[in-house]
Z-matrix of the N, CA and C atoms (Angstrom, degrees):
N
C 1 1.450
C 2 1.520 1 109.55
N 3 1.200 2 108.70 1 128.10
C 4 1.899 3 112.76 2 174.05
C 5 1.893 4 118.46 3 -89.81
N 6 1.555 5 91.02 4 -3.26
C 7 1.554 6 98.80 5 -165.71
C 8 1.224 7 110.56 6 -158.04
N 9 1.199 8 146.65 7 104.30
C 10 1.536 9 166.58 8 -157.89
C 11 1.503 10 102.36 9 -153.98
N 12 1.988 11 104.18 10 135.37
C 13 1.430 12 99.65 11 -176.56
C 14 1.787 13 86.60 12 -144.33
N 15 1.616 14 145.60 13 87.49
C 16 1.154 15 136.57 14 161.12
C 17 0.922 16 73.74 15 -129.82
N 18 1.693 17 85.45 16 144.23
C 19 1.992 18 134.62 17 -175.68
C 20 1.724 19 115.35 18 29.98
N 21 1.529 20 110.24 19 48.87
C 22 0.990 21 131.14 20 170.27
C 23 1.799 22 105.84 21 66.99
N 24 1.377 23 104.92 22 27.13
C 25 1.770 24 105.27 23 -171.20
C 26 1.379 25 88.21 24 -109.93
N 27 1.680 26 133.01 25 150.69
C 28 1.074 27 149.93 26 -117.22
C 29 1.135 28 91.87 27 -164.11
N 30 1.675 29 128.98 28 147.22
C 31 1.323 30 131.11 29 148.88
C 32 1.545 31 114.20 30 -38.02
N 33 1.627 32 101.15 31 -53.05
C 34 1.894 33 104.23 32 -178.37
C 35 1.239 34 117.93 33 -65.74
N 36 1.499 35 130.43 34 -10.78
C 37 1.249 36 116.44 35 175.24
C 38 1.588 37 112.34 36 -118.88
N 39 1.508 38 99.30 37 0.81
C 40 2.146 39 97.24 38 160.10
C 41 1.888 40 101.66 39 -70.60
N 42 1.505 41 92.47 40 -28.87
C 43 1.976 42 87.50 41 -156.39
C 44 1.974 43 91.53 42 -72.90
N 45 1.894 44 111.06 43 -56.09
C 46 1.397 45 96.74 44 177.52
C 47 1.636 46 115.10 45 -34.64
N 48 1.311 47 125.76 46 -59.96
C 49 1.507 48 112.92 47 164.27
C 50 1.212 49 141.98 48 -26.62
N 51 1.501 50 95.94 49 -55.31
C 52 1.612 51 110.35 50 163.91
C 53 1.728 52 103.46 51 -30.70
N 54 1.460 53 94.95 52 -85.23
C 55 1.514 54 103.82 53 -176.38
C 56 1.626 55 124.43 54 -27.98
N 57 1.457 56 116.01 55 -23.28
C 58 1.314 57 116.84 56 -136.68
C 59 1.972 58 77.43 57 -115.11
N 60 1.408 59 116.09 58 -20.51
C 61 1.584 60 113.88 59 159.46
C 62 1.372 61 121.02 60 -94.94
N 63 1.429 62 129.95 61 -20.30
C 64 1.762 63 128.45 62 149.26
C 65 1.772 64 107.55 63 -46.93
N 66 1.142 65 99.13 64 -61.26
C 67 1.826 66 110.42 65 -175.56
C 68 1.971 67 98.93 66 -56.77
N 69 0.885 68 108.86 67 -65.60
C 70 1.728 69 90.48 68 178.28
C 71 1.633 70 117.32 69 -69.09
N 72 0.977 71 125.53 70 -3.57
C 73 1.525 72 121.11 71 160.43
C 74 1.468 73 124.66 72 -93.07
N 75 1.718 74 94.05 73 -28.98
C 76 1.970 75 96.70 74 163.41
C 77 1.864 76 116.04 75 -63.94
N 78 1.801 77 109.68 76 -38.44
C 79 1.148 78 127.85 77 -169.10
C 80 1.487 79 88.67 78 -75.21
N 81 1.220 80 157.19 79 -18.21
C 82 1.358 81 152.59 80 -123.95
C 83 1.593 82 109.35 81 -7.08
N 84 1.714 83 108.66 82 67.14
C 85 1.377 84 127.61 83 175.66
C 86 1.474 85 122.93 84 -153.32
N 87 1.038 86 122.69 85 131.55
C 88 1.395 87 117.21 86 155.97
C 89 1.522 88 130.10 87 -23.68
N 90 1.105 89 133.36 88 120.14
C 91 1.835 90 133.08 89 -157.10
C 92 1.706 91 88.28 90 -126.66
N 93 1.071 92 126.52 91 131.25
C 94 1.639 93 108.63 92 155.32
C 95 1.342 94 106.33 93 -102.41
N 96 1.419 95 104.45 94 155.03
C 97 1.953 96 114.59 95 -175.20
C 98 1.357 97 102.97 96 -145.16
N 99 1.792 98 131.16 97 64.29
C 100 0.987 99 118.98 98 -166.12
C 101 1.809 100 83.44 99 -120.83
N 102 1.357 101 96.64 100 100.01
C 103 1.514 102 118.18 101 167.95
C 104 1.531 103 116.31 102 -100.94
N 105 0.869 104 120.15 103 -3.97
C 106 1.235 105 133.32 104 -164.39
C 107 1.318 106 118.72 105 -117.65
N 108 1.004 107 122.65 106 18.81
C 109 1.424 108 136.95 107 -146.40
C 110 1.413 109 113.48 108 -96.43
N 111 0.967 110 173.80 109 -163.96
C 112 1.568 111 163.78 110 108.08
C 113 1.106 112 137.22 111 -46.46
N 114 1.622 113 111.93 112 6.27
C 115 1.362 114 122.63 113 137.36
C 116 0.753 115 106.45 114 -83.50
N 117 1.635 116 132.58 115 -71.86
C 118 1.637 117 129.92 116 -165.25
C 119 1.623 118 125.69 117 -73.99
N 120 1.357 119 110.11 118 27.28
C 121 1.336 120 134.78 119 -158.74
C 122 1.960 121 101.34 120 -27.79
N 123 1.032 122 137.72 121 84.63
C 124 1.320 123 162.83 122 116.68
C 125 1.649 124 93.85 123 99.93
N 126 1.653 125 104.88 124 69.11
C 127 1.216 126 140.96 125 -176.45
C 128 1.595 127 100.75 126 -96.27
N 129 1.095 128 134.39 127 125.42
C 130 1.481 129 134.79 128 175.25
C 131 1.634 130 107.63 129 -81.61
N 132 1.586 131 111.35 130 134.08
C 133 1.798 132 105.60 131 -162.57
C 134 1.974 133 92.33 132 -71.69
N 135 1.177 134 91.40 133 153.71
C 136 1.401 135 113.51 134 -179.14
C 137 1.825 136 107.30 135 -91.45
N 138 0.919 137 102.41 136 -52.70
C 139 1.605 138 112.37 137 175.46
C 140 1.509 139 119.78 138 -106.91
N 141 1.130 140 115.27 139 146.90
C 142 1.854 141 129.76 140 174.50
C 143 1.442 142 95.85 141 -134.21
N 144 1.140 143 88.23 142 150.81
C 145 1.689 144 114.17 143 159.73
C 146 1.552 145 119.25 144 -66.57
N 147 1.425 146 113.04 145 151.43
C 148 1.888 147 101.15 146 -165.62
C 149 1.716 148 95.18 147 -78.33
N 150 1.110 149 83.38 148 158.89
C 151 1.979 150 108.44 149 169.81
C 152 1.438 151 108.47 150 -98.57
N 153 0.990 152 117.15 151 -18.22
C 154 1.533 153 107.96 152 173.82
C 155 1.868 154 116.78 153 -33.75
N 156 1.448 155 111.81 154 129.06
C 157 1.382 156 121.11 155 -161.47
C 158 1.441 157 108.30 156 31.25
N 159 1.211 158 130.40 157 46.42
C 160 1.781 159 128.00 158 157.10
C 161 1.797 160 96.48 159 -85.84
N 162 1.144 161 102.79 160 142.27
C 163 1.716 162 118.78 161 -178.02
C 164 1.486 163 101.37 162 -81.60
N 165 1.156 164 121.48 163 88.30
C 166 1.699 165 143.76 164 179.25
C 167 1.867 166 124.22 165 112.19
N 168 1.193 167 68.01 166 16.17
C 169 1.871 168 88.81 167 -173.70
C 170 1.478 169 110.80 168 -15.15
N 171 1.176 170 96.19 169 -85.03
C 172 1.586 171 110.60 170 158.79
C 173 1.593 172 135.25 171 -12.50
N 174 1.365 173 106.18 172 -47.10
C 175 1.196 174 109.94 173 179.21
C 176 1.935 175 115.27 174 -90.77
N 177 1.649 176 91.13 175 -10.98
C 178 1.754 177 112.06 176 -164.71
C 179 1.865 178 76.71 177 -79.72
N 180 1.095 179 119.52 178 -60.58
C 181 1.868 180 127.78 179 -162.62
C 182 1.518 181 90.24 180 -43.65
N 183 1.420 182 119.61 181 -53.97
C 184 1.563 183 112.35 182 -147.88
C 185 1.469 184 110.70 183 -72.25
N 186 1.219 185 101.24 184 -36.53
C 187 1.529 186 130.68 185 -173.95
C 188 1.986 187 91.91 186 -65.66
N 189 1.477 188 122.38 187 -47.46
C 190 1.103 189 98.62 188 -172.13
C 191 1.266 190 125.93 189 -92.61
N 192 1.549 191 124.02 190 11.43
C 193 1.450 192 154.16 191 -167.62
C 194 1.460 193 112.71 192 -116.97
N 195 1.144 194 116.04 193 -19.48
C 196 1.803 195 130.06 194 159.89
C 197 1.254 196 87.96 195 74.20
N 198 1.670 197 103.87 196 65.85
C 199 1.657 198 92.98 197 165.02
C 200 1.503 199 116.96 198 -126.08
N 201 1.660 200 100.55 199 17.60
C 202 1.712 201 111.62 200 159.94
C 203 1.215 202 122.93 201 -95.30
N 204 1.438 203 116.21 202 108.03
C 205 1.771 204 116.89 203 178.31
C 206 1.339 205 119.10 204 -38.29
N 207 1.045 206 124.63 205 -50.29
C 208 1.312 207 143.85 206 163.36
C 209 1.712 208 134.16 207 -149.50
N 210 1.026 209 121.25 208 166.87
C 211 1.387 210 142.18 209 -171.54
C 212 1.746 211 103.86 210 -32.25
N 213 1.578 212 97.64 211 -47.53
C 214 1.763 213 120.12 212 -158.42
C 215 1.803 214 84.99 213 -68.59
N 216 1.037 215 125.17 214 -40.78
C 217 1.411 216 132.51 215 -175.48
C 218 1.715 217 116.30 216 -63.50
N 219 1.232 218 116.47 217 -49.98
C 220 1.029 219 132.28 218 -179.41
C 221 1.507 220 119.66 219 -85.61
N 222 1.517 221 127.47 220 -18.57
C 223 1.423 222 140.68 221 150.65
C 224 1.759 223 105.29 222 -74.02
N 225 1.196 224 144.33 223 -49.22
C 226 1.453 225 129.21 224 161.82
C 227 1.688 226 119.57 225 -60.61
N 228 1.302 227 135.03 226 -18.12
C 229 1.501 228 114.14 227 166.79
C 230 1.335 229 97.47 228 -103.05
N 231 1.225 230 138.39 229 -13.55
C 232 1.182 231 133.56 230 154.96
C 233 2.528 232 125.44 231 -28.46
N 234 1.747 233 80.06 232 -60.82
C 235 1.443 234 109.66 233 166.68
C 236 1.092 235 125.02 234 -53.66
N 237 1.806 236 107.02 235 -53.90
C 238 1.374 237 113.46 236 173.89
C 239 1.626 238 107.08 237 -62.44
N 240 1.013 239 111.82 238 -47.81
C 241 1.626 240 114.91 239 -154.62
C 242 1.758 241 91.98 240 -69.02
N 243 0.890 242 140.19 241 -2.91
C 244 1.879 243 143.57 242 -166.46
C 245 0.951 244 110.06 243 -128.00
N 246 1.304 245 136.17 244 -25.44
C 247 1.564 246 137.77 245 164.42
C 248 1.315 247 109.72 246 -63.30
């Protein structure tokens, strides 16, 4: 899907999530990512933590910069990058 809209959640902000559960399983830690919150009422985060040597770094950055069109995008360099 390139376009999904229930309870104002977005393809681009399931995948920033995505990222934000790769990044706590690379960190093997709990991360909180509550941007969305009712203060920050669906505010895009301004800052991340560095990726430097994080195990998918790369794919954690893109994912948190909304630079996967969709899911189908981000499951093929996903593949490549693990093969």
């Amino acid at each position: 899907m390139d376009k999904v809209c229930d309870n104002d959640l977005t393809t681009k902000i399931e995948i920033l999530h995505l990222g934000w559960i790769i990044y706590s399983i690379a960190k093997w830690s709990v991360c909180p990512f509550y941007f969305f919150d009712k203060q920050h009422y669906m505010q895009w985060p301004k800052e991340f933590p560095p990726l430097e040597k994080i195990f998918c770094g790369s794919i954690i950055d893109r994912c948190w910069h909304g630079e996967y069109v969709n899911m189908k995008e981000l499951q093929i360099e996903a593949h490549e990058a693990l093969d």
